[in-house]
N, C-alpha and C positions, 0 to 999 in steps of 0.2 A: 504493500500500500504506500499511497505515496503520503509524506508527512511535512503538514503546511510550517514555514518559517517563521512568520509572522515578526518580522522585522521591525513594522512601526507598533506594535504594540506598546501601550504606557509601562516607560524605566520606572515608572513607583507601585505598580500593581504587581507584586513577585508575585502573587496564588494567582493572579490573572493569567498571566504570562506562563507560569509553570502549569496551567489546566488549558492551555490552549497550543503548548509546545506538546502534551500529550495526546491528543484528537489528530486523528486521519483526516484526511478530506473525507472520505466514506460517511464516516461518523456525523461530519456537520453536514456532511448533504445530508443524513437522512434527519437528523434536527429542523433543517429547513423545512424536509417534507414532512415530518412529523405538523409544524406550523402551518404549512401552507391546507391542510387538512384539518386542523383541529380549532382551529381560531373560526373561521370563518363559518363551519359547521355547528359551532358551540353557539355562535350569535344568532344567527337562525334558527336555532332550535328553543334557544332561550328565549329570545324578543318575540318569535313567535310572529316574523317578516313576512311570512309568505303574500299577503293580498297585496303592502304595498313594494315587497324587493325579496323576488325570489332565489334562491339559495346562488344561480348564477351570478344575478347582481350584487350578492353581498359578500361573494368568491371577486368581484372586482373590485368593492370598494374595499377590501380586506389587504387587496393587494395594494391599493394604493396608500392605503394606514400604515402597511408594510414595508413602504419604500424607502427612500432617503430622508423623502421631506418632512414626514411627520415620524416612524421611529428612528429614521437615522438621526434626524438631530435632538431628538427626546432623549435617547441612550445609544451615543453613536459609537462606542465600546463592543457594546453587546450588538449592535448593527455590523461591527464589523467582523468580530467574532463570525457570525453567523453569514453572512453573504459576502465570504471571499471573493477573490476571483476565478480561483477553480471551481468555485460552486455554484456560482451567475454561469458562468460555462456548460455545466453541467446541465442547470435548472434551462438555459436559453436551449440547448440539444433539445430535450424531450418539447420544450414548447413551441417548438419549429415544425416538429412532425405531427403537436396535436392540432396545430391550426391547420397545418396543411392536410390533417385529415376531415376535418369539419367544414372546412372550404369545399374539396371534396364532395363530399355530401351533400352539402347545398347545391352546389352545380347536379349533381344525379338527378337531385328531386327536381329542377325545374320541369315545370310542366309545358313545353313550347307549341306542343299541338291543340291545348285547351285555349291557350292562351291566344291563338290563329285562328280557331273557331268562331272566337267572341271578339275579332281583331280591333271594330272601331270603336265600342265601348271599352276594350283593355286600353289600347291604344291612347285614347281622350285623357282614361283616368287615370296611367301610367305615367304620360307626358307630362300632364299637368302636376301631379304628384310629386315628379320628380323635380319641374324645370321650377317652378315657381322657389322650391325650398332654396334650390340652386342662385338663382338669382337674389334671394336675398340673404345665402351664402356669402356668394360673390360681392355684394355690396356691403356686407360687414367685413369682409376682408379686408377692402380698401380701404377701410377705415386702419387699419395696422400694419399695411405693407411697408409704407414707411419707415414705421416707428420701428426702434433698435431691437434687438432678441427674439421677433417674432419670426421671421422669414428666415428660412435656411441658409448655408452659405451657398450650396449648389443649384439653388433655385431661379429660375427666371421669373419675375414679374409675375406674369401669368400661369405657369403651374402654383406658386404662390394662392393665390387666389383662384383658383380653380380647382387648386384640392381642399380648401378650405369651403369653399361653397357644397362641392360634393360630400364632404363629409356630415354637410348641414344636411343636404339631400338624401342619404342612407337610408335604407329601409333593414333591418334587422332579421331576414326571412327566418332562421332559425328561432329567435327568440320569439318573434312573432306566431311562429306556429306551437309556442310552450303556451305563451299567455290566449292563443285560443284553443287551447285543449282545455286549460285552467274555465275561462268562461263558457266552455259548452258550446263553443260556434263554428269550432274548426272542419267537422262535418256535414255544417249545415249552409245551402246555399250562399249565402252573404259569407260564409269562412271562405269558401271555393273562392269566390271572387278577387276578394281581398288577397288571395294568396297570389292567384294570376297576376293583379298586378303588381306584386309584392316580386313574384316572378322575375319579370319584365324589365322592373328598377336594379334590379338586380344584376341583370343582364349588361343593362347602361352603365352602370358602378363599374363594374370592372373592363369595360370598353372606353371610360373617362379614362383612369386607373392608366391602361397602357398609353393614351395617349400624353400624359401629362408625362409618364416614365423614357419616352422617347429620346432615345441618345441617338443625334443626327451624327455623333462620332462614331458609333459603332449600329447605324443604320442598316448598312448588309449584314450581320449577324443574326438583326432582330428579323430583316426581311428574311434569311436562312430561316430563322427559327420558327417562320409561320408556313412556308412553303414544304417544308421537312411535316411538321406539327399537320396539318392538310390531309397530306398524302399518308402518312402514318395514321390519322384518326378512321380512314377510310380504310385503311388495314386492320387495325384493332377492331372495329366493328364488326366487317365481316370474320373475324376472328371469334368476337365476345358471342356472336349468336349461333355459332357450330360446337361451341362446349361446352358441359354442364355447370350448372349454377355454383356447384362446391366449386370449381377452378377458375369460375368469373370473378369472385372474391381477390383470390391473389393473383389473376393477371391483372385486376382493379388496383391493384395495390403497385404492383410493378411498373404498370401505365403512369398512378401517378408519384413515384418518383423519378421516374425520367422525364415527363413532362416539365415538373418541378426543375429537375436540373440544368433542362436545355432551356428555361426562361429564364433561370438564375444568369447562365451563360451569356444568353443575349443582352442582359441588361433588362429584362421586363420585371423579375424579382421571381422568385418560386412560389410568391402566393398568385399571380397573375396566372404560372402554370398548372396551379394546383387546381383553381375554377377553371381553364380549360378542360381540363380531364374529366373532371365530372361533367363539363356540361356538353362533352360530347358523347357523353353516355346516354342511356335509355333506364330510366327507373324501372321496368315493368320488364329487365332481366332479371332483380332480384327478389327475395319474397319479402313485402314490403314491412312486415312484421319482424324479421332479420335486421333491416335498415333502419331501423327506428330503434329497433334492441342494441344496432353498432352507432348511433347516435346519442343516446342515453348514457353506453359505456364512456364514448370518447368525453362526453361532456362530465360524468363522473370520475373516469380514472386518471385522464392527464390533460382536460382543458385547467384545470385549476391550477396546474403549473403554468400556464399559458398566464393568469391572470394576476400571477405573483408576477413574474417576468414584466408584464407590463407596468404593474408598479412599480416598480425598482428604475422605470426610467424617467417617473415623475421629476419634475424639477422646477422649484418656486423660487428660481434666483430673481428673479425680476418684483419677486413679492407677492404673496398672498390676493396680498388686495390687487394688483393687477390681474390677478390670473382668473381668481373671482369673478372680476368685472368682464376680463372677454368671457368667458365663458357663458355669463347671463347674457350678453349681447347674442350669443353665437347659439345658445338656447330658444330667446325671443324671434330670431332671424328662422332658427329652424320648424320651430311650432306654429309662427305663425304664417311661415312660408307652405307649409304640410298643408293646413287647414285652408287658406285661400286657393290653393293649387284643386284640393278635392272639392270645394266649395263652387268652385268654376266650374269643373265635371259636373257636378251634378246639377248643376243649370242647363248643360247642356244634354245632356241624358233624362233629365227630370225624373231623378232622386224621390222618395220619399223625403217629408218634410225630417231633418235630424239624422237622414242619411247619412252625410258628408262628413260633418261631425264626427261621427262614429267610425268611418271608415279614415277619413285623414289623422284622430287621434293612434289610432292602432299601426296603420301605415308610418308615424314620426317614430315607433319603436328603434331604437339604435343599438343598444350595448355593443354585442360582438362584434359586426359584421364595420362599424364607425370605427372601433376599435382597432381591431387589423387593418382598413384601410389606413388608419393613424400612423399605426406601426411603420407599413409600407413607405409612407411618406416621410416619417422621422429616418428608416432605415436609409434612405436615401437623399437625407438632406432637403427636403424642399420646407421641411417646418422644423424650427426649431424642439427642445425637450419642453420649454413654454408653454407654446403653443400647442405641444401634444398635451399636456396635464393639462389644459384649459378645454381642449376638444374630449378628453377624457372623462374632464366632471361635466361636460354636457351632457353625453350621449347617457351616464348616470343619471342625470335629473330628469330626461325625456323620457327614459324607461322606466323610472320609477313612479313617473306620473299618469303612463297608460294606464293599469287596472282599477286603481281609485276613480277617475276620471269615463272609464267608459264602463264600468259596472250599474252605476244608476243609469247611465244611459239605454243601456240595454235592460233592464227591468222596464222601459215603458218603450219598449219596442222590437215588441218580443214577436210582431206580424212581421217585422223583415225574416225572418229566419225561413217562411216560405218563400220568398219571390227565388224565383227558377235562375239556377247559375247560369 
């Protein structure tokens, strides 16, 4: 085993010093993971969170209680003790492959032939959904491209503000299909729909996603990487429907780490290739009760490293109260971008009266999927660690505002649940 040296630890703490020259890395990895499982399980179970912040959203806010900014500088001793950096290492490995398998997933389940069915009602209420949140994204962005700390060093102007807008725009399909199994609608017509366009946005997310990731320096790589990615998914195909279901799993698995690798390569990132691979899959290869059961696992055995990882890259140098304040800007911009966007659909579709409401409050759901986008953009520079802790306690506050907020909504309108998907 390998044994940490721990070099800067405090000359006046000998029992400190002498109890952490004796611990393996082993040993404090699995201290972290002891933590990153018991804390966050223990508040949930205790507080008793579930209607307004289910066990996922308080697996992120755990993680970011966990990070630098609040216990590293609360006891940054025992902060450092425990999140070396062979163990951020460590914890970063497993949370690379939990996202990229939840990514995955979501890319399988899109539904793209439901969603073609119903094209100009998805369509209207996708577009609008998405573009309206977008644009007042995009204008709260500009309010800070300027200003120092926010904007990445590697970012142009316009990815800048373009990924900031997007991430206002998110739609969280995963979380979003938790919190309607939670309220009893994800079955029911008005869930079908919701999902399509939840789909849809989805879709557009990670086609902003590659274009903001765009390296005009390594432009034939990425153009390799889509014309190879092509030709190869039209092979995998015809491949995944001549073998049985037990070996579609792990060529699913194989697909998506090469996927993954060859978009790392080009410069798109490996979460870009990881929703490629799913979403040139076909849901209706596997038994969908399988994929919900490997859904469930991923999200209970190693997204929650996924969501310590992401706290540990928090960062309030710029100050509390700035980071606060974008983020309520970046909140207001997104909820009320969501709701006028669905608000418009359904003027032109003509909605049930409280329709829109309902469907745009559910549709601004973010955690996860805001989340990784974040990632994506911090990992390559186009936002600053600021600006991600501030997009970070957004997409918290939007998620924790869906089910208190459309719960009485749906107690007096309980006839949407027949109109025909």
């Amino acid at each position: 085993m390998i044994r940490l040296a721990y070099k800067n630890a405090p000359e006046n703490n000998n029992t400190q010093v002498g109890m952490h020259h004796a611990m393996t890395t082993t040993e404090i990895f699995l201290i972290a993971m002891v933590i990153i499982f018991t804390i966050p399980y223990l508040f949930w179970r205790l507080f008793k969170t579930e209607y307004w912040a289910p066990l996922v959203v308080v697996q992120i806010i755990m993680g970011i209680l966990l990070g630098p900014g609040v216990l590293g500088a609360a006891f940054p001793d025992y902060y450092q003790f425990v999140f070396t950096q062979p163990v951020i290492q460590s914890l970063n490995g497993i949370a690379w492959w939990a996202v990229m398998l939840f990514v995955f997933i979501a890319g399988i389940e899109l539904d793209l032939g439901a969603a073609w069915k119903h094209r100009r009602e998805t369509s209207i209420t996708a577009g609008l959904a998405l573009g309206s949140p977008l644009l007042f994204g995009c204008a709260a962005a500009l309010l800070f491209v300027g200003g120092a700390g926010w904007m990445g060093a590697a970012a142009q102007p316009w990815q800048f503000v373009l990924g900031v807008g997007m991430a206002c725009a998110v739609t969280a399909l995963p979380i979003l299909i938790l919190f309607m199994e939670k309220l009893q609608i994800l079955r029911q017509p008005i869930g079908q729909r919701i999902l399509r366009y939840a789909s849809m946005d989805d879709v557009a997310i990670w086609g902003v996603l590659a274009l903001i990731l765009m390296d005009w320096t390594r432009v034939g790589r990425q153009i390799t990487f889509l014309l190879v990615f092509a030709l190869a998914s039209w092979l995998f195909r015809r491949l995944m429907i001549r073998i049985p279901e037990r070996d579609r799993w792990y060529a699913g698995l194989i697909w998506l780490g090469l996927c993954g690798l060859g978009a790392d390569w080009c410069g798109l990132h490996f979460m870009v290739g990881a929703f490629l691979a799913g979403a040139v899959m076909d849901g209706h290869w596997f038994d969908q009760t399988k994929m919900d059961t490997l859904r469930h696992n991923v999200l209970l055995v190693i997204m929650p490293v996924f969501f310590l990882s992401t706290g540990l890259r928090t960062n309030w140098n710029m100050g509390g109260q700035a980071v606060f304040v974008v983020a309520g800007v970046l909140l207001v911009a997104s909820v009320a971008g969501k709701l006028i966007g669905t608000h418009i659909a359904g003027r032109i579709l003509g909605w049930q009266r409280g329709e829109a409401s309902l469907i745009g409050w559910l549709l601004q759901t973010k955690a996860l999927i805001m989340i990784i986008f974040a990632n994506v953009l911090l990992d390559k520079n186009i936002i600053t660690s600021e600006t991600f802790t501030a997009l970070l306690l957004m997409a918290v506050a939007s998620t924790m505002l869906t089910v208190p907020v459309v719960s009485p909504m749906l107690e007096k309108m309980r006839g949407l649940f027949g109109k025909s998907a």
